[in-house]
Phi, psi and omega in degrees: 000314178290345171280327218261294195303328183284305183348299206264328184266344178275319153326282189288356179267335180308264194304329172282263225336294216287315162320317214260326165343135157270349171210091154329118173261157209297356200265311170334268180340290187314315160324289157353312178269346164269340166305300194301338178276325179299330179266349165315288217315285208317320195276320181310300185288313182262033111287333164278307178304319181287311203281276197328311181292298187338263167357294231264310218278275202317304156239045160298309178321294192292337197286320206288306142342280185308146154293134166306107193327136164279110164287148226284164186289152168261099172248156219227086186269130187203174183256135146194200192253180145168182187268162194260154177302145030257005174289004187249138204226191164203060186252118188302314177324326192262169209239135175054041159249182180033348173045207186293023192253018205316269180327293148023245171292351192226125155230151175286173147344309176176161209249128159263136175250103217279323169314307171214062154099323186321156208233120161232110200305145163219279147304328195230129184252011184195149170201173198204140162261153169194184195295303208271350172204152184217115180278101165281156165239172211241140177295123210262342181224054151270125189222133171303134180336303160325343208110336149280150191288183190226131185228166189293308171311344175275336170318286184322306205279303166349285176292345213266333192273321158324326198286333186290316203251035101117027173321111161354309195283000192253029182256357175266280165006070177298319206184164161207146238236115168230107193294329178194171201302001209207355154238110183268133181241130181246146178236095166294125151305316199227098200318151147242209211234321188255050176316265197314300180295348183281326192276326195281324159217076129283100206251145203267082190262002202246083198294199205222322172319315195276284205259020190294344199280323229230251207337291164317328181289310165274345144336292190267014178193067179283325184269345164291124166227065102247353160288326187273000177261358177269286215283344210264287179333308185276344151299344196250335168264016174256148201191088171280170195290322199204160185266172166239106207254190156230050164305117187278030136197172216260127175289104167282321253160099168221138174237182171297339202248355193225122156253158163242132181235143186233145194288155178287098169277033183213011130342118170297347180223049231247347172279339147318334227262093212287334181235166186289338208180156154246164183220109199226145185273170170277153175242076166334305154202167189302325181306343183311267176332273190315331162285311205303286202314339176246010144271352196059031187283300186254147186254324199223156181200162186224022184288152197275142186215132136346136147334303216272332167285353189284326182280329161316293175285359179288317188271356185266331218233042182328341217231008149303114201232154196253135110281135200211057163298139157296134209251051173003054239173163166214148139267134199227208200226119136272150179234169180255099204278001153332275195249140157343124004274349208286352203260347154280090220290337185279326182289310170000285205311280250279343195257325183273343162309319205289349197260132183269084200286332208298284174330320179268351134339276185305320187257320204259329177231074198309329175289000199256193182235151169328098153285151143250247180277022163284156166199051172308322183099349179233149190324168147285336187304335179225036156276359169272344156329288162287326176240113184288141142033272179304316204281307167301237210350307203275003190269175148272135183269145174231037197264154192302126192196098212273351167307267176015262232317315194291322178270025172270313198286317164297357166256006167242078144055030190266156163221193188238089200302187178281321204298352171111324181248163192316155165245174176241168190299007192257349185093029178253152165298164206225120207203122178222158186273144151210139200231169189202154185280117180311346195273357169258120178284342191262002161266006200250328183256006166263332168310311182283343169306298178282339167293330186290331185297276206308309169293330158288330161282349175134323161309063175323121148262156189218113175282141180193096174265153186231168204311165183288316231280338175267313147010247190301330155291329153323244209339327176271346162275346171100011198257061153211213174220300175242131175205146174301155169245169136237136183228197196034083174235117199236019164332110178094334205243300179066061162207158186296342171332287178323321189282305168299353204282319216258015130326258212281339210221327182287202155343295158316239155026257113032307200272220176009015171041046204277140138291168201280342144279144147210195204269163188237194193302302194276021180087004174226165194290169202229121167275106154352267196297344172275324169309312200296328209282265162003274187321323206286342194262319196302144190227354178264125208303302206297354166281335167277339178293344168302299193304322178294334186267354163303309204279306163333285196312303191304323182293318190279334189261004160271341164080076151260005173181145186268067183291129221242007206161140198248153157256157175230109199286130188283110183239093169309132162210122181281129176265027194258323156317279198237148184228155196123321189313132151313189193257166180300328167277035202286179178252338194282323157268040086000286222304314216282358170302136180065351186169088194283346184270346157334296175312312185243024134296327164285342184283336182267321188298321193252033186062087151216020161242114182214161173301152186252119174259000000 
C-alpha cells in the first residue's frame, strides 16, 4: 500500500514539471501521455484499495459501536382480581383496596407454616413468648414505600385499626405496647396457644404516618362505638391511589385488564429477590386463568380446572408441573335459618338426604377430596386426628338417600302435587333460588348441578349466579334461600379452631344466621363464643380435643352448613420461566391456603424462585 502512494506521487510530480515546459516537444508530449495513463491506472487501483479499507474501518466501526444487549427485566406473570379503576384505590381498610397486590406489598411480622409449624421471619427478626405476653423485636432496615422508616408504631397503628375492624386476634388481645422504636409487646387477656398464626396473619398495613390519627382515636375510645363508627366512616372514605407497604414490591400501574408491580429496591431482602416485577392479568374467571395458562400468558395460576383442561394445559404447556396441597377449606351448601321451611332442622335434615354430594363432587371439582356422610365441620385430611370411631358412630348421618329424605318430608306434612313436586302442608308449590358467586366456575357448575338434583326430587330449582363483589355481602345480609359456601376453613392456621371460629362467630355463622346458642352434646345450650373463645385459649391438649368433638357435635347435629368437597389447590407453576419450585409435598405450599401468592413470595424471599435466564 505504501509503495503504490510513493509511486503515485512521484508520478504527479513528474507531470507538473513536464506540464510547465513551454513548448513541449513531441517526445515530451509522448512521454507525458504515458505518464498520465500510468497515474489514471494508479488512481484507479487506489480507489478500489481505498473502497476496500473503507469495508474493513466500517466494520471496525459497527464492532465498536453496537451495544451490548440489555438484558431483559425478569417479571414474575401471574392472575389475580381487583375493582377496576377509577374504583381501585389502595387503602387494605376499605371496600375495593388493594386487590391482588395484597401479599405483594404487605408483609406480616413473620410467615407461619401451617404443615408443620415452621417459623419464616419477615418484620420481626426475633421474638420471645410466655402465657402472658409476646415480644417482637422489629426488622432495623425496613422502609415504607414511601420512604418512611417502619417502627414499632406502625405495629400499634396496625392492630389498633384491626381492633375497629372486630379482628379474630382482639378476642385474646389485651393491649399493645411499643417500648422503643424496634419492639412491640402484645399483652394477652386471654393467653392462647395460637399467638404466633394469629400475628402471622396479620400484615402490617397500617403506617403510622398514614393511619395514626385514627389509630389513636381508636386507641382512646375502645369502648365508645359511636366514636368509633365516626372513625370506621372516615376510614372507609380515604382512598389513596395506591396502598403503601413495606413489601418487596411496589404497585406500579393498574388498569381494568393489568396490574404492574416493580420490585422495592430498598427492600431489606431485596438481594434475594430474583425478579424485577410482577405482572397480574386480571382474573375475571376461572375460564379466564385458563386460557392465559394455555397461551403462555401467564407462569403460576391456582383456578380450579376440569380434567380435561387440566390435561389440555398440561399437553400445550410441556414444561407445566401441578401442585395440589390442601387449601384447607371445603365447600359446602348453606341454607338460610332466617325463614321457612329452612328454619326447621328436619327439612334441613330431609334436603340434604336428597344431594348426591359423591356427584356433585365429581362434576364440579375433579382434583379435590372426597367428604363424608357428615356435615362436623373438620377436614376430612384430618378428621381421624380430631374425631375418633367411636365419636363418628354417635353423629347423625347425612348420606344421600332420598327415600329418607321424601319420608322426612311427609312427616312434616309435605306432599307431592300431580305434577310429581312438592306443596307444603298448606298446599302451596315449594320452588327454590340458589345462589353462587359467578367469578367461580366450578361453584357455578356445582350450582347448576345441584338445582338439578333438587328439581328431579320435586323442588324446582334455579341456579342464579350473581356478580362476587355483590354475592357476598347479599348472602351475609340473609337475602337469599340456599347459596354455596365455604366451611371447615383452616386458613393459615391448619386446626380446626379456626374453622369453627369463622362457624359459630364468623362469615358462616352471618350467612346462615345461627344463634348465638345452640344445644350442645349434653342437651344444654351452648354459648358459641365462649365455646370458640375456650378452644382458642386451652394450651391442654386433651381439653381441646374435647371442646372440638363438642363444637363437631353442635355442627353436624344442628346441620349448619353441608359439605360437598374438601379443596384442593391447583397451583399451575410453568418451569419455562422460572426455576426453583420446591417438590410438590415441600410444606412451603401449605402457605398458599387462603393466599396462594403468599407461598410464593416466600418462596421468592427465600431464594428459591429466580428467572430461567
Amino acid at each position: 500500500m505504501k509503495q503504490r502512494w510513493v509511486v503515485l506521487g512521484t508520478l504527479l510530480i513528474l507531470a507538473v514539471v513536464v506540464a510547465a515546459c513551454a513548448t513541449p516537444t513531441p517526445q515530451v508530449i509522448k512521454e507525458t501521455v504515458v505518464v498520465t495513463k500510468e497515474v489514471e491506472k494508479l488512481v484507479k487501483e487506489t480507489v478500489v484499495v481505498t473502497k476496500e479499507v473503507e469495508k474493513v474501518v466500517t466494520k471496525e466501526v459497527e464492532k465498536v459501536v453496537t451495544p451490548t444487549p440489555v438484558p431483559q427485566p425478569a417479571i414474575f406473570r401471574t392472575a389475580g382480581g381487583w375493582d377496576a379503576p377509577p374504583a381501585y384505590h389502595g387503602n387494605s381498610f376499605a371496600p375495593g383496596g388493594v386487590g391482588a397486590a395484597w401479599w405483594w406489598v404487605f408483609e406480616p411480622l413473620f410467615y407461619y407454616v401451617p404443615a408443620n409449624g415452621d417459623i419464616v421471619p419477615a418484620l420481626a427478626v426475633s421474638f420471645e413468648e410466655t402465657r402472658e405476653t409476646f415480644t417482637a423485636k422489629l426488622q432495623p432496615n425496613a422502609v415504607w414505600h414511601d420512604g418512611q422508616p417502619f417502627t414499632s408504631k406502625d405495629v400499634w397503628a396496625t392492630m389498633y385499626i384491626r381492633y375497629l375492624q372486630n379482628a379474630p386476634i382482639w378476642q385474646f388481645l389485651d393491649r399493645v405496647e411499643t417500648p422503643d422504636d424496634q419492639t412491640v409487646v402484645f399483652y394477652w387477656k386471654n393467653p392462647t396457644p395460637f399467638a404466633k398464626q394469629l400475628l402471622a396473619n396479620e400484615l402490617i398495613r397500617a403506617p403510622y404516618h398514614l393511619y395514626g390519627e385514627w389509630a389513636e382515636r381508636v386507641a382512646a375510645n375502645m369502648d365508645d362505638e359511636a366514636e368509633l363508627a365516626k372513625v370506621r366512616e372516615e376510614l372507609s372514605n380515604f382512598k389513596p391511589d395506591k396502598p403503601v407497604g413495606t413489601g418487596p414490591f411496589v404497585v406500579d400501574t393498574v388498569t381494568a385488564s393489568e396490574m404492574i408491580l416493580r420490585k422495592f429496591p430498598q427492600h431489606y431482602e431485596a438481594d434475594k429477590i430474583a425478579f424485577d416485577g410482577v405482572r397480574v392479568l386480571r382474573w375475571s374467571s376461572n375460564e379466564v386463568v385458563w386460557a392465559y395458562l394455555l397461551a403462555d400468558e401467564i407462569d403460576v395460576a391456582h383456578p380450579a380446572t376440569p380434567k380435561d383442561v387440566t390435561d389440555s394445559i398440561m399437553a400445550k404447556q410441556p414444561q407445566m408441573e401441578l401442585a395440589l396441597p390442601t387449601d384447607w377449606a371445603e365447600f359446602g351448601i348453606v341454607y338460610n335459618w332466617r325463614i321457612e321451611p329452612f328454619s326447621d332442622y328436619r327439612f334441613r335434615k330431609a334436603i340434604t338426604h336428597a344431594i348426591d354430594r359423591q356427584q356433585l363432587r365429581e362434576v364440579t371439582y375433579y382434583f379435590a377430596g372426597d367428604v363424608d356422610e357428615y356435615a362436623h365441620n373438620i377436614l376430612m385430611s384430618f378428621r381421624d386426628t380430631w374425631l375418633s370411631k367411636d365419636f363418628l358412630d354417635g353423629l347423625t348421618t347425612y348420606e344421600y338417600n332420598p327415600e329418607l329424605a321424601e319420608s322426612i318430608l311427609q312427616e312434616l306434612g309435605f306432599t307431592r302435587g300431580d305434577d310429581g313436586n312438592w306443596v307444603d302442608p298448606d298446599g302451596n308449590a315449594v320452588t327454590f333460588e340458589l345462589n353462587a358467586p359467578a367469578g367461580y366456575s366450578d361453584w357455578v357448575i356445582a350450582c347448576d348441578n345441584l338445582a338439578t338434583q333438587l328439581t328431579n326430587f320435586g323442588f324446582p330449582t334455579e341456579c342464579r349466579p350473581i356478580e362476587n363483589a355483590v354475592y357476598w355481602p347479599q348472602i351475609t345480609a340473609g337475602d337469599y334461600q340456599i347459596a354455596l359456601e365455604w366451611t371447615a376453613v383452616w386458613w393459615g392456621y391448619g386446626h380446626p379452631w379456626a374453622g369453627f371460629r369463622r362457624h359459630f362467630l364468623g362469615d358462616t355463622a352471618k350467612r346462615a344466621g345461627i344463634p348465638a346458642e345452640l344445644e350442645g352434646p349434653d342437651g344444654t345450650m351452648v354459648n358459641l363464643e365462649d365455646l370458640v373463645v375456650e378452644m382458642g385459649s386451652t394450651f391442654d391438649e386433651a381439653r381441646m380435643k374435647e371442646l372440638v368433638q363438642t363444637a363437631a357435635w353442635i355442627s353436624n347435629e344442628s346441620l349448619i352448613a353441608v359439605p360437598y368437597l374438601e379443596k384442593r389447590l391447583m397451583m399451575f407453576h410453568n418451569a419455562k420461566r422460572i426455576t426453583g419450585y420446591p417438590d410438590e409435598d415441600d410444606p412451603l405450599w401449605t402457605l398458599g391456603g387462603g393466599g396462594a401468592e403468599r407461598a410464593y413470595v416466600v418462596m421468592m424471599r427465600q431464594g428459591l424462585l429466580k428467572p430461567v435466564r
